[in-house]
N, C-alpha and C positions, 0 to 999 in steps of 0.2 A: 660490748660495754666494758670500761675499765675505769679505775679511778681516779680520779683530777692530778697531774705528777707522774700518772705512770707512764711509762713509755711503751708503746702503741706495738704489740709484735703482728707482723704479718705472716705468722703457722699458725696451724690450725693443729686442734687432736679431737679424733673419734673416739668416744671409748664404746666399747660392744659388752655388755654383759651376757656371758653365758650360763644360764644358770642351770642348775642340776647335777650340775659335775661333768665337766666335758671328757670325752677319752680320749686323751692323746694317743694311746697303742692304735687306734683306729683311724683318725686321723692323719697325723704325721708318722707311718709304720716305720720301726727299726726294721728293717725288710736285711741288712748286714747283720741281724740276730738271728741263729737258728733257734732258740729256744721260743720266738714269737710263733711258729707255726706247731710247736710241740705244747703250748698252752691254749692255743684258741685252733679249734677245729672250723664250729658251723659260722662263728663271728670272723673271721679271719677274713680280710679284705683280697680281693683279687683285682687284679688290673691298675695297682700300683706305679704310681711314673716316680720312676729313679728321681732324686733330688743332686745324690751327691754321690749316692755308691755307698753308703748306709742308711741312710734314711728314704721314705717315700712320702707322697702325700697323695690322700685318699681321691680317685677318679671323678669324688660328687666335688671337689674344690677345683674345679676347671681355671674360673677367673684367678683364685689365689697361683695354681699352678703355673698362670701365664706370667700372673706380674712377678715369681722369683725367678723364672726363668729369664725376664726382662732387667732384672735387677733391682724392681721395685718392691719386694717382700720376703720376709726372712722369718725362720719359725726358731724358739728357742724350746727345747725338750728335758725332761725330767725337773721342772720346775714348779713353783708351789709357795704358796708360804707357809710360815711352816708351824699346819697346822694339822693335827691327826686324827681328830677325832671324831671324823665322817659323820658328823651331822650337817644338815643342809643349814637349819637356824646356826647356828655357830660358825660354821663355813662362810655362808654370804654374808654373815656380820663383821667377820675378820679380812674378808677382802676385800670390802667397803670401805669401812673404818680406818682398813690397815696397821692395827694393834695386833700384837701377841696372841692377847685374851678376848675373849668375846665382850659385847657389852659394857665396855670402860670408855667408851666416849660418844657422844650422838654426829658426832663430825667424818669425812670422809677426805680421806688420803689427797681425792683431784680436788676437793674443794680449799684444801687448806693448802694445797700447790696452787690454786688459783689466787687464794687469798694474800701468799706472799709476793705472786705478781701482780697482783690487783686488778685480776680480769674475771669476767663473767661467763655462765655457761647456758646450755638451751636443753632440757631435758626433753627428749620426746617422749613422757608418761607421766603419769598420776600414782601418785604424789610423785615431790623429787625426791629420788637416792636418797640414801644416806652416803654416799661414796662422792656425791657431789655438794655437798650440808657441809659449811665451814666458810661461807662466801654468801655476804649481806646481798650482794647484787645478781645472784643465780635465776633462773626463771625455766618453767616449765611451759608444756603445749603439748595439747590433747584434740583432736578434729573431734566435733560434736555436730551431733544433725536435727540440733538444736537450731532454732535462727539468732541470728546475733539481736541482741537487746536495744531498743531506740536510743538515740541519741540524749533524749531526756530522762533517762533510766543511769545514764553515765553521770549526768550532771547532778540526780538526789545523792549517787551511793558518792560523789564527790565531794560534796559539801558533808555528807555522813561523817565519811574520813578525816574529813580537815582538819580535826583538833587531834587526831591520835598520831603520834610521830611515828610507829611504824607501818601503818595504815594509809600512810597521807601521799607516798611517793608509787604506790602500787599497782593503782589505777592507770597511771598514765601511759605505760609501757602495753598494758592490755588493750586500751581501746587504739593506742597507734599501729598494735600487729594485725596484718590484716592475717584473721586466720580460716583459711578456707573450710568448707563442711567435707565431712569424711565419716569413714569408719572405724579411720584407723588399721589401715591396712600397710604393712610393714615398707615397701615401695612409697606408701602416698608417706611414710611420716621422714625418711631418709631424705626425700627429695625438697621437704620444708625443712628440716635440718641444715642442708646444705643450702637451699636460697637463704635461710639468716645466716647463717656462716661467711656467706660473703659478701654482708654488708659493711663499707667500710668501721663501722662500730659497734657492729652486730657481735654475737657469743663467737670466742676464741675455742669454745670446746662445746662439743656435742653429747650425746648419748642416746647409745639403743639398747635395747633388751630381749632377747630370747629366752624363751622358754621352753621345757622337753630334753633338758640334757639326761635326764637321769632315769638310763636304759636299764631296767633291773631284769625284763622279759623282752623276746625278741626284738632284739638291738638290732640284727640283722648284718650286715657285712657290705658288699659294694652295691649292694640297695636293701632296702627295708628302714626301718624308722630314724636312725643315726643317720645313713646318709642322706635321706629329704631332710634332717635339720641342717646337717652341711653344707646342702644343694643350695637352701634356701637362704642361709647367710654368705654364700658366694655371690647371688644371684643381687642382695640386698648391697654388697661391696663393690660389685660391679657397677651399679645404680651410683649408687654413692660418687663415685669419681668421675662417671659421668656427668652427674649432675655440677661436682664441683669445679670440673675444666682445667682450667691453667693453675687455679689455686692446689688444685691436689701437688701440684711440684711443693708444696710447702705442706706438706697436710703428714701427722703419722694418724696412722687406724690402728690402735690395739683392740685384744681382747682378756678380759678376764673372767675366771671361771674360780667355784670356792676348793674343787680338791679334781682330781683324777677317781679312774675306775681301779676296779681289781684287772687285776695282770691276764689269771687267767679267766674265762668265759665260765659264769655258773652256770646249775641244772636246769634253769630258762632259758638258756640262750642267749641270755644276759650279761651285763655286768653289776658287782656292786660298788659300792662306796669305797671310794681310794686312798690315794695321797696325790703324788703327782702327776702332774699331766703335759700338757701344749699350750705355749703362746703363738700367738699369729699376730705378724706386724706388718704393715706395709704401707702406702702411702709414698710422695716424692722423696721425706727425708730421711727413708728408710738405706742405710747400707745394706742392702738385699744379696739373692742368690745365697745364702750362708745357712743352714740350718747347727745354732751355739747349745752345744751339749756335754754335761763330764757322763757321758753315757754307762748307769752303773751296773747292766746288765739283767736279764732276767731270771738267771737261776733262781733257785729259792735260797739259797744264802745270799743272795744279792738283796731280795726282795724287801720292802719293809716288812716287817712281822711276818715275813713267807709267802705276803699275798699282794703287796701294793708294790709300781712303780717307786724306788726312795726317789726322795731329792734329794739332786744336788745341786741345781742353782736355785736360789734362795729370790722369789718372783721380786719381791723388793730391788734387788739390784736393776731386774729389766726395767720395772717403771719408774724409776732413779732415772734412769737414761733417759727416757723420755720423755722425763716432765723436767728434766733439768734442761733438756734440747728446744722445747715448746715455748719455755717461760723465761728461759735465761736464768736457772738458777745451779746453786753449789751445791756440792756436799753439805756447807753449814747450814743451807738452807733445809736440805732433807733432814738432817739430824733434828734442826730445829722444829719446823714447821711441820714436813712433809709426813715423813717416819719417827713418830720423837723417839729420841734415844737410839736410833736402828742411823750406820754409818756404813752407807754403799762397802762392801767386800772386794769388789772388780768392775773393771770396766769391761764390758762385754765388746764394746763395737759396734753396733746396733745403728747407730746413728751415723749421717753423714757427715764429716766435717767443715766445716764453712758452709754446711748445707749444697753439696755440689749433686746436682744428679747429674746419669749416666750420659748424657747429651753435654754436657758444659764440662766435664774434664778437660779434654783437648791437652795439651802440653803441659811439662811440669815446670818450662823455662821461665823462671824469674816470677814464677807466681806462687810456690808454696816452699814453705820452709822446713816444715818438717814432714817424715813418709811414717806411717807403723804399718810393721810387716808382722800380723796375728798367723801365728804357727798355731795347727791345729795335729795332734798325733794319735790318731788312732789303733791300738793294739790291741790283741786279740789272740785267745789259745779255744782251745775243747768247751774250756769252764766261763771264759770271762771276757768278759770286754769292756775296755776304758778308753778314756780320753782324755788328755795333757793336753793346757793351752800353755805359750809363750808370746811373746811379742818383741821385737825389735823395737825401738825409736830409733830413728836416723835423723841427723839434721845435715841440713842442708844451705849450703848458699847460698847467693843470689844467681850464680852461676847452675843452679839443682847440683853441687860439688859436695860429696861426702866430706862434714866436719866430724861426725863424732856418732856412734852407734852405740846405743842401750841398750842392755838384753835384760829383759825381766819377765819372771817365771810367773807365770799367774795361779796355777795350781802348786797347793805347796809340795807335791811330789812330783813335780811335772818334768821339763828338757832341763835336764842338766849340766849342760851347757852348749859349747859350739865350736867347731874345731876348723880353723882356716876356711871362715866362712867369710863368701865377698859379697857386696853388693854392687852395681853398678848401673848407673844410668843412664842412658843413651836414646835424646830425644822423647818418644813415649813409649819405651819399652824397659823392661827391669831385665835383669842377667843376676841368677843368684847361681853361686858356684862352690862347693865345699862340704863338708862333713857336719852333722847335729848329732848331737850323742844324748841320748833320752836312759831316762829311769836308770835299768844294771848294765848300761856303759855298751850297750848294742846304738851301732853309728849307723847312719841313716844317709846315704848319699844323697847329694843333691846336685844339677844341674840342666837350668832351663832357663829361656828368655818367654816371656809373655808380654802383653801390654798392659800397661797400666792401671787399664779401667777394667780390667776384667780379673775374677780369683779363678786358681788355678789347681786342680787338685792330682796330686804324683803317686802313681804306685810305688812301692820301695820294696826293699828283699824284704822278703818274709810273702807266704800266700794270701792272708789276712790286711795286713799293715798297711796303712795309711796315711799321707801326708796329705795337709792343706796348707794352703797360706795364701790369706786373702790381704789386704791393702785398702790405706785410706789416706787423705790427707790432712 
């Protein structure tokens, strides 16, 4: 559904709430941290599948597993918004909302990104969100084993209505859905999410909800209660794209959760109340295979107040990305509408450009103008681990001929600059060749050919150290 004027987008977005506090250490494991197996003994995951050669992702996320290995999903780590005060009422009100403070407005962040593109959305629960509240044409659905009401039951509460203007347009949308009897069973409500989804003017956005994230007692590790909620939201995303077919080439699936757990594993076997944690994206317009992190490590000087995950990317920016990607909107439009006051800090990447997925690249010949080449640099001693992002811009001609290359630092202590560094392109394959000199002026060689569609990650001197650099168009 959308507004008379607006112009009709064909993406779609999932959003998943996770509620309880999800744990990213559990999760998406810094498995490249030695200090993760020196804090969590009994909770500590085994059977971890390498992501990238620091990161993992937990053995109950199969499906997610496959699609970033396919290129269709990407996880962003030590993020959060930035909220500290491990309450659950406070937490899920401020990720909803997407305020600062708690309880400063009854609206939510995707409804008011809905509202400035003037689309509609499909709750699957009772009541709607508050994270979806902010958009007159929103609607909910709930499978009842109820029977549905006579036909002359529609026509009293019709004419009931008639004289009350917001009462009067209500009705008609209900008795047109045809909504099946259920239990409500997580399967049966994804798979009606997805059939309205892809009716030509059916909801542009979805929603689901889990409950159980917040393991204070036997959390468990690569089975036990954390991972049947992981199994069981793999198994629900799997569903999901099945059911939505061809349309998932246009579809992002997020998740949001209101804080992370503690670092290390308390005397239950537990975790508690955090800061930050794990997003999980995927979907067709997902620029995948990447897991985006300034990874601030686990010591307890790293720590926040000695016991949480800090953040360091700020969750705002991720769903920046992808509700500007959904609805076709700007920066002015998040300061305005989406986040008031709050003005994206970074571009992550996250998203595909011109929406291309990994099937439809094919050549760069006379079809894109510009490349960005996202340097990721991971460094590492005894005590600490971080990560520098940069980015090249390159333009390009009609010829795919190097005009002009921009190099901008996205961390503000990040690559310091670039020392006889070339690019070149040849058909569908990139040739990068030369010297990056990062942070206290240690150079970083570089030389290799990939293809295009694929990110590529380089060991360099040092035993730790690592490069990435992935590509988009």
């Amino acid at each position: 559904m959308a507004y008379a004027g607006t112009k009709i987008t064909d993406k779609r977005l999932l959003i998943v709430l996770l509620r309880g506090g999800m744990d990213g250490l559990a999760s998406i494991p810094p498995i490249g941290d030695r200090g993760l197996s020196q804090i969590r003994k009994d909770i500590l995951v085994n059977g971890v599948e390498d992501l990238d050669g620091f990161f993992g992702i937990n053995p109950a996320l199969k499906f997610l597993g496959s699609e970033y290995a396919n290129g269709r999903a990407a996880f962003v780590h030590a993020t959060s918004f930035p909220y500290t005060g491990r309450s659950h009422f406070d937490g899920q009100n401020i990720m909803e909302t997407g305020n600062e403070r708690p309880y400063e407005t009854n609206t939510g962040w995707v409804g008011r990104a809905m509202n400035a593109a003037g689309y509609s959305s499909l709750a699957v629960s009772l009541p709607i969100p508050i994270i979806l509240r902010g958009n007159d044409v929103n609607s909910n659905f709930f499978p009842s084993r109820f029977r549905s009401l006579a036909s002359q039951h529609y026509r009293d509460i019709s004419r009931l209505w008639a004289s009350d203007s917001e009462l009067s347009g209500m009705l008609k949308p209900i008795i047109e859905r045809d909504i099946p009897p259920g239990r409500g069973d997580t399967r049966e409500l994804v798979s009606f999410a997805a059939s309205e989804m892809h009716k030509p003017n059916g909801p542009r956005v979805g929603l689901l909800e889990f409950e159980g994230f917040d393991t204070h007692a036997l959390q468990g590790n690569e089975e036990g209660h954390h991972a049947e909620n992981l199994a069981e939201l793999d198994s629900v995303l799997q569903n999901f794209k099945k059911n939505m077919g061809q349309l998932y080439n246009k579809t992002v699936v997020v998740t949001v959760t209101e804080f992370g757990r503690t670092a290390a594993e308390n005397g239950s076997r537990g975790t508690d109340h955090g800061y930050a944690s794990a997003i999980f994206l995927a979907g067709g317009l997902i620029n995948g295979k990447q897991v985006i992190s300034d990874w601030p490590g686990l010591g307890v000087r790293n720590l926040y107040e000695g016991r949480d995950l800090q953040m360091t990317i700020d969750a705002r920016d991720v769903y920046s990305e992808v509700v500007k990607t959904v609805f076709d909107l700007d920066d002015d439009d998040i300061t305005r509408n989406v986040f008031p006051g709050y003005r994206p800090k970074r571009t992550l990447g996250l998203m595909r450009a011109n929406n291309v997925s990994n099937e439809e690249v094919g050549s760069v010949n006379g079809v894109f103008d510009t490349l960005r080449i996202q340097w990721s640099i991971a460094l590492s001693d005894d005590n600490y681990n971080f990560v520098r992002e940069a980015e090249d811009v390159i333009s390009l001609n009609n010829n795919s001929k190097i005009t002009n290359i921009e190099h901008i630092n996205i961390s503000s202590d990040g690559i310091s600059g670039r020392e006889n560094l070339e690019y070149e392109l040849v058909n569908d394959t990139i040739k990068i060749r030369g010297v990056v000199k990062v942070l206290g002026g240690e150079r970083l060689f570089v030389n290799f050919s990939a293809p295009l569609e694929e990110k590529q990650a380089l060991k360099m001197f040092g035993a730790e150290d690592k490069l990435v650099l992935s590509w988009q168009f």
